[in-house]
C-alpha positions, -999 to +999 in steps of 0.1 A: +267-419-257+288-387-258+312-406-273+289-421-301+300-452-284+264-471-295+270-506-306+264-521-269+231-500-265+196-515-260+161-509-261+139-526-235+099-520-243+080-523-216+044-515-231+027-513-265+002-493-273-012-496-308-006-530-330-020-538-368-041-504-366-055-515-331-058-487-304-050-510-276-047-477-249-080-494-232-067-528-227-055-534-187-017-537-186-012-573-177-031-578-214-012-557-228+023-570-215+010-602-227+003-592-264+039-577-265+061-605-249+045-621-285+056-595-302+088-588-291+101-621-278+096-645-308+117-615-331+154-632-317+171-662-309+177-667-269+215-665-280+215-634-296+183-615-287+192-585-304+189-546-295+151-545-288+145-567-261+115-571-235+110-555-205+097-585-177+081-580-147+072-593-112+035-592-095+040-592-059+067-595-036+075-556-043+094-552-005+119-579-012+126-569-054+126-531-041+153-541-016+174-564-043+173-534-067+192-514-042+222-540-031+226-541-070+229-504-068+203-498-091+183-466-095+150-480-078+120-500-093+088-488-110+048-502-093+020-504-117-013-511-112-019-541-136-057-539-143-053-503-156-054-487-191-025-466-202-027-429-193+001-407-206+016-379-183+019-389-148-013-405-122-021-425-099-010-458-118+023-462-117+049-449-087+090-447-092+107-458-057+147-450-056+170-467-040+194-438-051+186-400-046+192-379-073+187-340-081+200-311-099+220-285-084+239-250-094+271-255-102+289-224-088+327-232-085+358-255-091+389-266-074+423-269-096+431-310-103+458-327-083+484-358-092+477-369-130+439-360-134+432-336-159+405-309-159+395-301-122+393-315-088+358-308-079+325-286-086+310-268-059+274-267-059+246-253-046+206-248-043+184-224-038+168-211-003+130-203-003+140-168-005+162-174-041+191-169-023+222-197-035+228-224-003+264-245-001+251-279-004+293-293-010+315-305-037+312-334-060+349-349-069+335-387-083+316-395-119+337-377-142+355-397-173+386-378-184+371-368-215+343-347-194+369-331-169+382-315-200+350-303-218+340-292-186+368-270-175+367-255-209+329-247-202+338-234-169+369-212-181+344-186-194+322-186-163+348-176-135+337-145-112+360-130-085+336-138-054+316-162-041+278-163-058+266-182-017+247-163+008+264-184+032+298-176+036+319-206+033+348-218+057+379-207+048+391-242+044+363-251+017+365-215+000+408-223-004+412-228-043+387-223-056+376-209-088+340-185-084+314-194-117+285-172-129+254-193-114+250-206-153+253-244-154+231-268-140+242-307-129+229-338-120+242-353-090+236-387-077+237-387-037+231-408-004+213-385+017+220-351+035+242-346+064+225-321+095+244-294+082+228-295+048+255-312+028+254-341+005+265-374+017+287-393-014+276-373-040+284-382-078+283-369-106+259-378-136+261-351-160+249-312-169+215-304-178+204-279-203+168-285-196+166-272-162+164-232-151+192-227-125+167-206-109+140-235-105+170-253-085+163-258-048+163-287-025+134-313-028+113-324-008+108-367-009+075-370-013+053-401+002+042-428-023+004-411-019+016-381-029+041-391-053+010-414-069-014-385-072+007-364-090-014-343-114-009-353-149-015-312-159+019-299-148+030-304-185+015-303-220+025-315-256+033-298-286+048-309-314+055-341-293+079-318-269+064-319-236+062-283-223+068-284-184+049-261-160+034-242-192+015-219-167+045-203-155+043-164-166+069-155-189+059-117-196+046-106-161+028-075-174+005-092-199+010-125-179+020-147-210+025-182-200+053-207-216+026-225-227+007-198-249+043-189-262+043-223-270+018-222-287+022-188-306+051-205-323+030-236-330+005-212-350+027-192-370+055-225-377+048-221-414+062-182-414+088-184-388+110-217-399+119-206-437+138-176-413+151-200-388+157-236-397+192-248-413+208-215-396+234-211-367+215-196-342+219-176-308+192-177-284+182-156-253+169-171-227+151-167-196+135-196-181+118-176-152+105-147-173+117-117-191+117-096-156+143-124-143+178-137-151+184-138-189+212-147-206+226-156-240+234-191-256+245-203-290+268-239-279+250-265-273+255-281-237+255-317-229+218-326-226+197-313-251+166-328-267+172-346-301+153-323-321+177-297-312+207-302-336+247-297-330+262-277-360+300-276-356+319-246-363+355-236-361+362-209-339+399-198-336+418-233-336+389-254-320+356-261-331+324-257-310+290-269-312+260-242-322+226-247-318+201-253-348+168-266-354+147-274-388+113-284-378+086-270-356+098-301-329+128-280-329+114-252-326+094-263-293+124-275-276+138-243-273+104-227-261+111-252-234+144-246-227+131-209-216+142-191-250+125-159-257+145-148-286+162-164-315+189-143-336+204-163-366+237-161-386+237-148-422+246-180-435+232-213-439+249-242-416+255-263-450+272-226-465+287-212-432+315-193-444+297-176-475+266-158-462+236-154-483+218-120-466+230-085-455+218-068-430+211-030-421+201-022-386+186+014-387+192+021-347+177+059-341+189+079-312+157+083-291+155+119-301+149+107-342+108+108-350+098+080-366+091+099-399+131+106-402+135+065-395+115+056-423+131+079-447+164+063-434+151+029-449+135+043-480+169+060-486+188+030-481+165+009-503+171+039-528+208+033-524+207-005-525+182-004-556+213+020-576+230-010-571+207-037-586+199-052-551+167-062-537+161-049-503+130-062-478+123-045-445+111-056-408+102-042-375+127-058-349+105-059-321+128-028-305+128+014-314+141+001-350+142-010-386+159-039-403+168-039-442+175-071-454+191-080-488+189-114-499+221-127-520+236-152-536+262-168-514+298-168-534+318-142-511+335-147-478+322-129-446+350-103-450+342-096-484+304-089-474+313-069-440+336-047-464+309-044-487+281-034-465+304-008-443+308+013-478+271+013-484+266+027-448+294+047-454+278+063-486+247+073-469+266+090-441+285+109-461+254+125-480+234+133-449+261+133-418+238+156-397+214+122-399+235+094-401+265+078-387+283+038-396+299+041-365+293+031-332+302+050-301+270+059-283+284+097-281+287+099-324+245+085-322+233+124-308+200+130-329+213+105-351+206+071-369+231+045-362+236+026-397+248-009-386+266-028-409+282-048-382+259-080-383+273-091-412+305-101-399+312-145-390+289-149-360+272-116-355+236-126-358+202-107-362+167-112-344+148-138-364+117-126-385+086-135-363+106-143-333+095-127-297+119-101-279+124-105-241+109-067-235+079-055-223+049-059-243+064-092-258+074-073-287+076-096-324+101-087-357+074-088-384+081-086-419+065-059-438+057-041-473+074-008-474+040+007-484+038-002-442+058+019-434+029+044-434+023+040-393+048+038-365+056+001-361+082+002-333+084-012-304+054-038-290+031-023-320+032-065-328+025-090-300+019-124-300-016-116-298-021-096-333+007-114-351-015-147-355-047-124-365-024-107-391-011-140-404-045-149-410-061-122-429-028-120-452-030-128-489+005-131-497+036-133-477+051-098-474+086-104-486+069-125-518+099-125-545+125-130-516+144-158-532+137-141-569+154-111-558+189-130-550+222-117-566+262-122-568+281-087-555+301-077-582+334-057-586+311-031-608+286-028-573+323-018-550+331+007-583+301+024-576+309+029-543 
């Protein structure tokens, strides 16, 4: 499938649900198998049945088709009670049985390839102890198609670390060669059981998953087929037709927001947030155990992602990689899942990457700067950008500053637009350099406001408008009127919580005449400066 090899793909349904505006959710299964073997048998010829196909079954005799499913070397078999109604989520009707074990583990090192493979030799991996320290659970060298070797050492490349990641100290003959990873990327690993010494016994690989939290990996546990049966159908939800795993799990420890009510946040405001975020490149932060836990960034999409989340390529230097963008609330959803607390997009559009269409300002004050001398930063750079015949729209970013966004029409290169925006930063410094400063260095910021220009270079990206921060307080970048400028707005003065209630009680969006207010920079707008 990575390949976009799909002409030999097929789709075997093994229930149906609704048919001719009939809810048929309350029928027993054997009824229901009966009405779709009508449906979807008569569709094809026996000689050329086609990609949609029927699923069959067998009542009975469970022992001896369990144990022919495994000298196939199948995955296992599914058991369903046939007298029941359909129940989505997981219950006590239906049990999966493997023949094959299968889990995820950390992948935490690589071995150099020998002979003609490409790549690498092997992956190291590991799992987490109950006390979230990293276990050697051995190598995986079998599953890989040239193709991935490559992709992955690429992937990898950026990962290596000068010492080992395990709380057990490898051998010295498996530690010999091999290259230390950042606990980052997560695999699936087929296996055949565990040796005494907690290694895996023919282990092979399947393929990485984005989906899982490295720090959720540990060993499981096989469950008996009670337990496995009466597995509770609330360890997920569904939004937006993304099913939202453990959605209790505490995201922001000190107001304890869950992953589902951030979920949920974003389901509420959709309508505000995806005119910022959808049809951009974006970057995403992400912590899948909680703002107080490992974070990190991401903006390339890995190798298992759901389909709502969309592949944008890019070139970067001679190659091209694969950023992450989404354009419906589905979208949207998925990432919530994947852990992401923050979303910071490009200033370009992914149809129009190489001409953006917004500058940004990011007014960063020294933590000695009041917020009265902020807000007469902004109003003085909306003073400077108005001179120029530009329209200028200010938000809080969730952190101790202000952004000043200028919408424009996108004709210049990202260059032409970084040059541009370093002389207007550089024109207010040079009025008020006891305030002010366009450059960088932490020691220059002294009392100071740090006038960023920077974001608008090719893939500097901003914090999206209505998009959580990973900080205390679970901080949100609202959009405002500069008459709200008024009252200090920094820092967690928007939540989650108040966001929705503002939302609601708004009678027009507060960057109304965004789109009016695009224009082209000219060479009279660079005279000026």
């Amino acid at each position: 499938m990575g390949q976009d090899a799909t002409e030999n793909l097929v789709y075997f349904v093994f229930d149906i649900l609704y048919l001719n505006g009939y809810d048929l959710t309350k029928a027993p299964l054997l009824s229901r198998k009966k009405i779709l073997s009508e449906v979807v048998k008569p569709s094809a010829p026996p000689e050329n049945p086609g990609p949609v196909r029927y699923s069959e079954h067998s009542i009975g005799q469970g022992e001896a088709l369990f144990e022919k499913a495994c000298r196939l070397c199948l995955e296992g078999i599914m058991s369903k009670k046939i007298d029941q109604p359909y129940r989505s989520g997981r219950g006590r009707d239906w049990l999966k049985v493997k023949c094959l074990k299968s889990q995820e583990f950390v992948i935490i090192g690589f071995t150099d390839p020998s002979g003609s493979r490409a790549g690498l030799g092997a992956l190291l991996l590991g799992v987490h102890d109950n006390k979230g320290n990293l276990r050697y659970a051995g190598r995986v060298g079998t599953g890989f198609s040239s193709q991935t070797l490559r992709n992955l050492r690429s992937r990898l490349n950026i990962l290596v670390r000068k010492s080992s990641p395990f709380a057990n100290p490898l051998a010295r003959t498996d530690a010999k060669g091999v290259h230390w990873l950042k606990p980052e990327l997560v695999g699936e690993i087929a296996f055949t059981g565990w040796t005494e010494d907690g290694l895996l016994r023919h282990p092979s690989f399947k393929g990485l998953r984005e989906d899982k939290p490295v720090d959720d990996i540990s060993r499981e546990k096989v469950a008996s087929a009670q337990k496995m049966a009466a597995s509770s159908s609330n360890d997920s939800i569904e939004i937006a037709g993304i099913k939202i795993t453990h959605p209790d799990r505490v995201l922001y420890p000190e107001q304890k927001i869950t992953k589902g009510e951030l979920a949920h946040y974003y389901e509420k405001i959709a309508e505000w947030i995806m005119p910022h975020l959808a049809g951009r490149p974006l970057t995403l932060v992400r912590c899948p155990q909680g703002r107080k836990k490992h974070c990190f960034y991401q903006r390339h999409v890995e190798d298992s992602i759901d389909a709502s989340i969309h592949r944008i390529p890019i070139r970067e230097g001679r190659s091209a990689a694969s950023f992450i963008s989404v354009d419906s609330l589905s979208g949207l959803i998925a990432l919530v899942q994947m852990g992401a607390l923050e979303f910071h997009t490009w200033g370009s559009t992914n149809d129009r990457i190489e001409q953006p269409d917004r500058l940004i300002f990011d007014l960063d004050p020294d933590t000695a700067v009041t917020w009265e001398r902020l807000r007469e930063a902004a109003q003085d750079l909306c003073a400077r950008l108005s001179d120029l015949g530009l329209g200028s729209f200010v938000k809080t970013t969730g952190g101790k500053g202000l952004h000043v966004v200028v919408p424009i029409i996108p004709e210049q290169n990202w260059e032409q637009m970084k040059f541009f925006s370093k002389l207007i930063a550089q024109s207010i410094v040079r009025e008020a350099p006891d305030r002010y400063t366009a450059v960088m260095s932490k020691s220059k910021r002294k009392e100071k406001i740090f006038i960023d220009y920077l974001r608008n270079g090719r893939t500097a990206t901003a914090i999206c408008a209505y998009s959580t921060r990973a900080r205390p307080g679970a901080p949100v970048s609202v959009p405002l009127r500069w008459e709200e400028l008024k009252a200090d707005v920094r820092g967690d003065y928007f939540t989650i919580w108040n966001v929705t209630d503002r939302l609601a009680h708004l009678r027009k969006d507060p960057w109304e005449g965004y789109e009016a207010a695009r224009r082209i920079i000219t060479k009279s707008m660079l005279k000026q400066l």
